[in-house]
C-alpha positions as CSV (number, residue, x, y, z in Angstrom):
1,X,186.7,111.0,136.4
2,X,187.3,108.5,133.4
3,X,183.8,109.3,131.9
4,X,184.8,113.6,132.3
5,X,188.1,112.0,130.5
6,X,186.5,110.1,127.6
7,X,184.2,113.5,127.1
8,X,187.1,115.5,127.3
9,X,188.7,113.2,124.4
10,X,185.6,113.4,122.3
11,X,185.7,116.9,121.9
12,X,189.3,117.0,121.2
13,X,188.6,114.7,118.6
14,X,186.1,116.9,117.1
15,X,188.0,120.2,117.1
16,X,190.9,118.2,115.5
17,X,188.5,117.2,112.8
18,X,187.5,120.8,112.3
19,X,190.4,122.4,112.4
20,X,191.9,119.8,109.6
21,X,190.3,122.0,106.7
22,X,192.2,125.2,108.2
23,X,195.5,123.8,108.7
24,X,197.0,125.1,105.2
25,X,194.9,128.0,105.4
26,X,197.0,129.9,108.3
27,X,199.8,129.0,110.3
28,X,197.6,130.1,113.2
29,X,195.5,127.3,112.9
30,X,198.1,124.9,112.4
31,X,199.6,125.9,115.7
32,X,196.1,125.1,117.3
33,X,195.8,121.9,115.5
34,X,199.1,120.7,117.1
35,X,198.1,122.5,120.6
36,X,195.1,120.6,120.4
37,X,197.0,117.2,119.5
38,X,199.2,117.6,122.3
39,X,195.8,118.1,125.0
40,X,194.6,115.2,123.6
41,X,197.4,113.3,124.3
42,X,197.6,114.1,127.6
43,X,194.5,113.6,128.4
44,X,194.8,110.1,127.0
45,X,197.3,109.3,129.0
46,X,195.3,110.3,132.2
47,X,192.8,108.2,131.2
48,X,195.1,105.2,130.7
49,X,196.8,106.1,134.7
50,X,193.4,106.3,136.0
51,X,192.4,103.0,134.7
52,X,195.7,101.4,136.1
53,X,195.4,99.5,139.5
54,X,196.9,101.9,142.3
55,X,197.3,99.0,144.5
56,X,199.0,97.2,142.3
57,X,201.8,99.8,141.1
58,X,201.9,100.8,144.8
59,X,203.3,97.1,145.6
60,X,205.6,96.8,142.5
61,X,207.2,99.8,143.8
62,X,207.6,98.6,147.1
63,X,209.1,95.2,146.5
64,X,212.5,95.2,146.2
65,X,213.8,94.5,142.7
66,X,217.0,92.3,141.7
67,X,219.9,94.7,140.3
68,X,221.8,93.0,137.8
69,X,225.6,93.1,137.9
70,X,228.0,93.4,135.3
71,X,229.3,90.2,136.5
72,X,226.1,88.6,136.0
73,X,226.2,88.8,132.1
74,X,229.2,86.5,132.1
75,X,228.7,84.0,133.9
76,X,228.3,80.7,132.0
């Protein structure tokens, strides 16, 4: 999955670089450029939820957390 990721990434990168020298040529081609931007972003952030420990953020989320009250910010 993270290496199908990475490729993915790779070949966003090079259609960005293409499309760079076209981008004040046509409005079309800007609007792929920033289509293209955006899928590379998301697929960046896959990658960085796929290399994040499930276990991990599956305890976090079960642990109760500590709500702070107003109260609590003046105390002395």
């Amino acid at each position: 999955m993270e290496k199908e990721l990475t490729r993915l990434i790779k070949e966003k990168e090079i259609q960005l670089a293409k499309l760079k020298e076209h981008i004040d040529k046509s409005t079309i081609c800007s609007d792929l450029y920033n289509k293209v931007v955006l899928e590379k972003a998301i697929l960046k952030k896959e990658l960085e939820e796929s290399k994040k420990n499930k276990v991990v953020v599956s305890i976090k989320n079960f642990l109760p957390r500590k709500k702070t009250l107003i109260c609590d910010y003046f105390k002395k």
